[in-house]
BADO-317589 format. One record per residue (C-alpha): residue number from 1; x, y, z. Coordinates in nm, 2 decimals. Example, Ala and Ser with C-alpha at 12.3 -4.5 7.8 and 13.67 -1.06 7.14 Angstrom:
REM residues 2
<1,<1.23,-0.45,0.78>>
<2,<1.37,-0.11,0.71>>
REM end
This chain:
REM residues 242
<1,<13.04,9.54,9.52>>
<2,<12.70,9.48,9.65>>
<3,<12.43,9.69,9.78>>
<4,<12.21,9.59,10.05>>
<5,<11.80,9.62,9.94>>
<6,<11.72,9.72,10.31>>
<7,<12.03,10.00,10.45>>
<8,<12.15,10.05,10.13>>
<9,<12.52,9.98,10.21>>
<10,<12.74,9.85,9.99>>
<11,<12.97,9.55,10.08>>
<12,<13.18,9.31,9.94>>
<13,<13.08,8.99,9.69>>
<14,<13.18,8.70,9.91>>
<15,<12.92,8.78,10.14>>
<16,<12.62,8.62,10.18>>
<17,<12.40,8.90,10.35>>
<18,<12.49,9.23,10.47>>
<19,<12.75,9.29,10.76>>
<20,<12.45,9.60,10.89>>
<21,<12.17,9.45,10.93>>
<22,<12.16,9.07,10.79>>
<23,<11.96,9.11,10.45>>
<24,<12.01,8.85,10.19>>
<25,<12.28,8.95,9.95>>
<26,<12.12,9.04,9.61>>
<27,<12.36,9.17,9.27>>
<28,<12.31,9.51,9.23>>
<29,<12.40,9.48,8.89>>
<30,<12.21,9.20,8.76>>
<31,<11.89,9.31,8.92>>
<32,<11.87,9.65,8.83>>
<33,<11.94,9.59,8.47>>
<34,<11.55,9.46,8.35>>
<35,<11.34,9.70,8.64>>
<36,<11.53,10.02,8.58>>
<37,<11.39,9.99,8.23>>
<38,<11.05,10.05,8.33>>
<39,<10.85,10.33,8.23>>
<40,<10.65,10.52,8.49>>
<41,<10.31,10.32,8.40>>
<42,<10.43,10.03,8.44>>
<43,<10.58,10.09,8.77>>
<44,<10.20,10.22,8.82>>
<45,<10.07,9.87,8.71>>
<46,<10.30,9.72,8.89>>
<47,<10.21,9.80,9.21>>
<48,<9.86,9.79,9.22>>
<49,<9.91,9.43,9.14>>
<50,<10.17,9.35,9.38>>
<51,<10.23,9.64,9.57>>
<52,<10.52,9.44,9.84>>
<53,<10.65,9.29,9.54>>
<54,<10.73,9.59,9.33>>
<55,<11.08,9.60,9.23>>
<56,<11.09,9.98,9.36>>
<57,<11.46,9.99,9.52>>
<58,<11.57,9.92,9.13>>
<59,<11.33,10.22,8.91>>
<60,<11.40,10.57,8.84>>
<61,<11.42,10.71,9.20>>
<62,<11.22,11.00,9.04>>
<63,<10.92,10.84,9.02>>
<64,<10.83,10.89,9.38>>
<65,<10.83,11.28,9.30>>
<66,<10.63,11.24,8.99>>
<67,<10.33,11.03,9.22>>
<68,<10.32,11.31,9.48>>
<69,<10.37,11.56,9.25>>
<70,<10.00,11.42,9.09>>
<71,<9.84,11.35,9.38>>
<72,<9.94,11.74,9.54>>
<73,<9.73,11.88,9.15>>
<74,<9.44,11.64,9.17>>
<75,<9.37,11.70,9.54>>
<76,<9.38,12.08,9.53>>
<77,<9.18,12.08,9.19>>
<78,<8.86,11.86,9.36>>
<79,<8.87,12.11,9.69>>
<80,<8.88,12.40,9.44>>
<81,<8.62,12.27,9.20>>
<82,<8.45,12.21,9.54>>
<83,<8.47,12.57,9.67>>
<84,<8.34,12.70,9.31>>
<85,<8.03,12.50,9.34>>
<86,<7.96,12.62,9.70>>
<87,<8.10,13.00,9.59>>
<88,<7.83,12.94,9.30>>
<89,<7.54,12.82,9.56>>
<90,<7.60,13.08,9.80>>
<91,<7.62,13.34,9.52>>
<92,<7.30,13.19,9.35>>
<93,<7.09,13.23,9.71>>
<94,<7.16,13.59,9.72>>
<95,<7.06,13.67,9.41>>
<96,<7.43,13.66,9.21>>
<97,<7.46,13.43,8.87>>
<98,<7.76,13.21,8.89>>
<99,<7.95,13.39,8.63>>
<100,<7.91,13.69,8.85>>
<101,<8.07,13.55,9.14>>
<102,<8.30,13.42,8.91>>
<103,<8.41,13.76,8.81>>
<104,<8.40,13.88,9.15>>
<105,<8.65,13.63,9.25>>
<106,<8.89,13.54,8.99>>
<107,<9.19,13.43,9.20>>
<108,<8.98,13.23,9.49>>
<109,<8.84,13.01,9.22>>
<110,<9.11,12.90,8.98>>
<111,<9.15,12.56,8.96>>
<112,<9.46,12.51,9.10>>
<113,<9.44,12.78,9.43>>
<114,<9.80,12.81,9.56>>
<115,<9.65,12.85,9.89>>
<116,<9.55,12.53,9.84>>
<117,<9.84,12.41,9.72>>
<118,<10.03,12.51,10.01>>
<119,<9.78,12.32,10.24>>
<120,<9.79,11.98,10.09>>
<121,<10.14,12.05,10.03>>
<122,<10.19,12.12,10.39>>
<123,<9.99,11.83,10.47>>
<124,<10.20,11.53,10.32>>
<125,<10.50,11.68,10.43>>
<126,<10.40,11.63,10.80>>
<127,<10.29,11.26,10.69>>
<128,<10.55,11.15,10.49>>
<129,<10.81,11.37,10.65>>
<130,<10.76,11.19,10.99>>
<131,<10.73,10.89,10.82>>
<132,<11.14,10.95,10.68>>
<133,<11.23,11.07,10.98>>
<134,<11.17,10.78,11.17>>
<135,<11.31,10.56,10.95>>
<136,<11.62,10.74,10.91>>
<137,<11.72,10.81,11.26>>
<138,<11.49,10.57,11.48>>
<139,<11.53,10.26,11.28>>
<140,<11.87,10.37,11.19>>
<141,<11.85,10.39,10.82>>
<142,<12.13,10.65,10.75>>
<143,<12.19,10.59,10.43>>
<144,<11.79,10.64,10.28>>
<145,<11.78,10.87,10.05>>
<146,<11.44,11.11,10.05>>
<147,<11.37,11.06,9.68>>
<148,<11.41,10.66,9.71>>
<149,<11.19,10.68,10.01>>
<150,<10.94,10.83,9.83>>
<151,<10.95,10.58,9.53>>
<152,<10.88,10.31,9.85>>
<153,<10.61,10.47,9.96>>
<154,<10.45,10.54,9.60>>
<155,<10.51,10.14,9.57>>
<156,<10.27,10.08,9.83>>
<157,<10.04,10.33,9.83>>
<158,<10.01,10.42,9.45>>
<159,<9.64,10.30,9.47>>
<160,<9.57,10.66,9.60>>
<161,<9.63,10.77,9.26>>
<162,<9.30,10.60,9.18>>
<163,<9.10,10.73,9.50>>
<164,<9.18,11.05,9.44>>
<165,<9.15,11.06,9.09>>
<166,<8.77,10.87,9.14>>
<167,<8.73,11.19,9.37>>
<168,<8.82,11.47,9.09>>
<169,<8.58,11.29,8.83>>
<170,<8.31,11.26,9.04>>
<171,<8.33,11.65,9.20>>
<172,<8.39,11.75,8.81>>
<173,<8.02,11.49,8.74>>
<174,<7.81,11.56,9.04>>
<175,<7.97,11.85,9.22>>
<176,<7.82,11.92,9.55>>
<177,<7.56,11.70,9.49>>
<178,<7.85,11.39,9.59>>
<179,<7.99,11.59,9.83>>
<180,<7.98,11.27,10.08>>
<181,<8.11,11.05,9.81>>
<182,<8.42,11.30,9.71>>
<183,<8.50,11.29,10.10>>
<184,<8.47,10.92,10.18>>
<185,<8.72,10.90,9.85>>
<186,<8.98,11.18,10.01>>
<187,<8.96,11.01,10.34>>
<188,<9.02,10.64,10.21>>
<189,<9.31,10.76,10.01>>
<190,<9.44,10.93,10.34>>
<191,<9.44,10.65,10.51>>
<192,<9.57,10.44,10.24>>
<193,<9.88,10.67,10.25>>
<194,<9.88,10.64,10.65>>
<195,<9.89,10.25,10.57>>
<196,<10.16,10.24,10.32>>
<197,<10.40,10.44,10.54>>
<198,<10.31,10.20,10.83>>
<199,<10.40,9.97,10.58>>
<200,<10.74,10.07,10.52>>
<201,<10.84,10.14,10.88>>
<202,<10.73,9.75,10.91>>
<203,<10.95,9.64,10.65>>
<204,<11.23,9.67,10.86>>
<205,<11.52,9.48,10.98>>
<206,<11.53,9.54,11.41>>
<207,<11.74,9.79,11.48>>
<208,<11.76,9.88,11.84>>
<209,<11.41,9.99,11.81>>
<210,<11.06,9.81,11.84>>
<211,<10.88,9.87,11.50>>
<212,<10.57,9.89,11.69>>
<213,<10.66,10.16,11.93>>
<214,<10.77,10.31,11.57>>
<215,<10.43,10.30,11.41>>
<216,<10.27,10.41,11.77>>
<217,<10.47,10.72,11.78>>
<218,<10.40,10.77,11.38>>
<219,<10.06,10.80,11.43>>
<220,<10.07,10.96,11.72>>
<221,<10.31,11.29,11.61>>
<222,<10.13,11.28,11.24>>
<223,<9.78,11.34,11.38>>
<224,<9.88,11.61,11.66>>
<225,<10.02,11.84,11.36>>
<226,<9.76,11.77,11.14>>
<227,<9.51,11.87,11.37>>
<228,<9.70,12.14,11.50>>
<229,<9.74,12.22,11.09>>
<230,<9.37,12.18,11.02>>
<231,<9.27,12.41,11.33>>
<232,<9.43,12.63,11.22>>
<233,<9.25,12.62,10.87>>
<234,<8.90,12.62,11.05>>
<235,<8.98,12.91,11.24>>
<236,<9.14,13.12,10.90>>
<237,<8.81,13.00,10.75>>
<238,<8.55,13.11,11.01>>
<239,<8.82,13.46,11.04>>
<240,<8.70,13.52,10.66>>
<241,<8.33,13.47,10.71>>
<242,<8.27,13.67,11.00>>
REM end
């Protein structure tokens, strides 16, 4: 048997492409015998070379959980280091050392803030989760499995790692200090997420749907809930000031 690189079905050898959607028949077996052998850096490697060229359909489909599992801890570490500094500003302005306000608030300025957590966490779900979604029931993808969806998307957007690890070094450096320079980094790793999701919806075979009426609608749902998300984060925030 074969599967299919795009839908995933599997069909039989004397076929030349798949009966679903018309994808160029490729041995399962013979492919996936070399690239399942990778180890998690070199999938890394791999696709910041060549990010449409990775062999992703073929690794462990646990790497996708191990990227977003990295980018989740270094994004809520930078915010976190971020809110110390400005907890230790504020603090120093009114006449409280750092390490007072430190020992005033233990829990708000651990390095890893569940609240935090949540937030970011909550965050990529509505991004990639629409993403999936799309592509599962839209463009007809049944068979897509979450985890190998995720392995796609850490194909083509695994430069993030990078951005956002550029972003914890230089809050850790500078602090508040490159407070411009931490954000440009978060924001360009955002949107080098948004692209690689575009990407994948793309990458698709027609199926009954325009891919561009895809993306449109991608964009358009992911940015209503995150601003409806990060509202509501303003408004918790200015709720604990005043």
């Amino acid at each position: 048997m074969l599967e299919c690189p795009q839908c995933h079905i599997k069909y039989g050898r004397k076929l030349q492409q798949c009966p679903n959607c018309g994808a160029a028949a490729i041995n399962h077996e013979t492919t996936q015998a070399k690239p399942t052998a990778l180890k998690y850096h070199q999938f890394l490697q791999a696709s910041w070379r060549q990010p449409l060229q990775t062999p992703w359909r073929w690794v462990n489909p646990q790497f996708g959980w191990v990227t977003f599992a990295i980018l989740l801890l270094v994004n809520t570490a930078t915010i976190s280091l971020l809110r110390a500094g400005w907890s230790e500003q504020v603090g120093a302005v009114a006449g409280v050392t750092g390490t007072q306000v430190i020992l005033r608030q233990p829990v708000a300025l651990w390095p890893l803030e569940l609240r935090l957590f949540l937030i970011q966490l909550g965050g990529l779900l509505v991004l990639v989760g629409t993403g999936y979604l799309l592509k599962r029931y839209l463009l007809k993808q049944k068979n897509l499995r979450f985890d190998r969806y995720l392995t796609e998307i850490s194909a083509y957007g695994s430069f993030v790692l990078l951005l956002t690890m550029a972003a914890l070094l230089v809050t850790f450096m500078a602090g508040l200090m490159a407070l411009w320079l931490v954000v440009i980094l978060l924001v360009l790793g955002y949107l080098w997420l948004n692209m690689a999701i575009v990407v994948s919806l793309i990458r698709q075979p027609m199926a009954g749907f325009d891919q561009f009426y895809t993306v449109i609608l991608f964009e358009i749902i992911v940015h209503l809930l995150l601003l409806v998300m990060s509202s509501q984060v303003v408004m918790m925030g200015l709720a604990n000031l005043f």
